[in-house]
N, C-alpha and C positions, 0 to 999 in steps of 0.2 A: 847464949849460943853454947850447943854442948862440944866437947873436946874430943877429941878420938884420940886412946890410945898408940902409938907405935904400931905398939903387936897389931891392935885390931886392922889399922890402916895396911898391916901386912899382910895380915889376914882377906882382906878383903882384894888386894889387888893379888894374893895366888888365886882366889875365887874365881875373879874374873879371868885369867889366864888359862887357869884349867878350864871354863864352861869354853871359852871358845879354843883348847887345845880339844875338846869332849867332841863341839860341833863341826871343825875337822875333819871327826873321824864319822861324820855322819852323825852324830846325838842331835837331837832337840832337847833345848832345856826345857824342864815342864818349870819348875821352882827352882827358886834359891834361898839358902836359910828357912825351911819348913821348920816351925814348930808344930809339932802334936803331942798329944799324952802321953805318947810311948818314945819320943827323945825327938832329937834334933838332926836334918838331912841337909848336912851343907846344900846339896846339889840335885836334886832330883833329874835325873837326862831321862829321852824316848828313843830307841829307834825303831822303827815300825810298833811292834808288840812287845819286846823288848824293856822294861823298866829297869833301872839301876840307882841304886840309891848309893849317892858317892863323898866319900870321907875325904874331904882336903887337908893336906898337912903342908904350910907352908912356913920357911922358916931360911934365914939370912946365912945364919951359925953353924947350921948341921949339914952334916956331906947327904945325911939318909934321913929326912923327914918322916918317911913312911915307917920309919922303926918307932914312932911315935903314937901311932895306932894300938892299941892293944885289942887283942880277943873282946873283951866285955864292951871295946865300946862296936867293933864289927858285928857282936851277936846282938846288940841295940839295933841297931840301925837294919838287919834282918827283920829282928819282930817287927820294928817300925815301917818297912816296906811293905811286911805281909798284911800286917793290917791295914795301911794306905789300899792294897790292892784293889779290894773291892769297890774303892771308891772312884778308881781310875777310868776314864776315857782316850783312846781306846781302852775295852778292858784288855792287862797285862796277859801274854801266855807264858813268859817268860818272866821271871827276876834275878837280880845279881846283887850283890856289894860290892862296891869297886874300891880304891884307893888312889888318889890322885895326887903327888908328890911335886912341890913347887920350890928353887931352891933358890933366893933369890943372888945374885951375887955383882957388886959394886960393879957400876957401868955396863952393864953386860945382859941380855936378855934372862928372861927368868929360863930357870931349867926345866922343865915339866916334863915327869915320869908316870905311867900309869901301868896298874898292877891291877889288871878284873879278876873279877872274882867267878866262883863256879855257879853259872845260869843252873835256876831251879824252875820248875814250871809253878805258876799261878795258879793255886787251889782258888779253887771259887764254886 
């Protein structure tokens, strides 16, 4: 039987926090943990036409998870969206990169902060 790290098992329950903090606010999740050629999409969310490819940062230890993020991995997960685009149903008219900040802290519900990003329209 395989093991799960810590982290990853912390990893995974910000995941799950954020997709249903995301559905909430009206997302449908289309995916989780997307792998393709062009990187990796923790979260893929829908709302109507709307697509958002979303970075989770979840972490026990830090006040600001989201400060965890850098530029090169938000302009990945960009190309990564735009190329998904075409593939999408509905098609997108809309895309974003989001950031979803999970903070977890002893006995206590997780924190969950979200930070969207600037909607760009869907070439296709």
């Amino acid at each position: 039987m395989a093991r799960t790290s810590p982290a990853s098992d912390t990893g995974r329950r910000g995941e799950a926090a954020a997709a249903e903090f995301l559905e909430d606010l009206g997302f449908r999740i289309v995916a989780q943990n997307l792998r393709t050629r062009h990187g990796e999409v923790d979260l893929l969310a829908r709302r109507r036409r709307l697509y958002v490819a979303v970075e989770v940062k979840t972490r026990a230890w830090d006040p600001a998870p989201e400060q965890a993020v850098s530029a090169a991995q938000l302009d990945r997960l960009q190309r990564t969206l735009v190329a998904l685009a075409p593939h999408l149903q509905p098609q997108p008219r809309q895309l974003r990169v989001d950031v979803v900040a999970v903070r977890w802290t002893k006995d206590a519900p997780p924190e969950v902060r979200h930070f969207p990003g600037q909607e760009q329209p869907a070439m296709g």
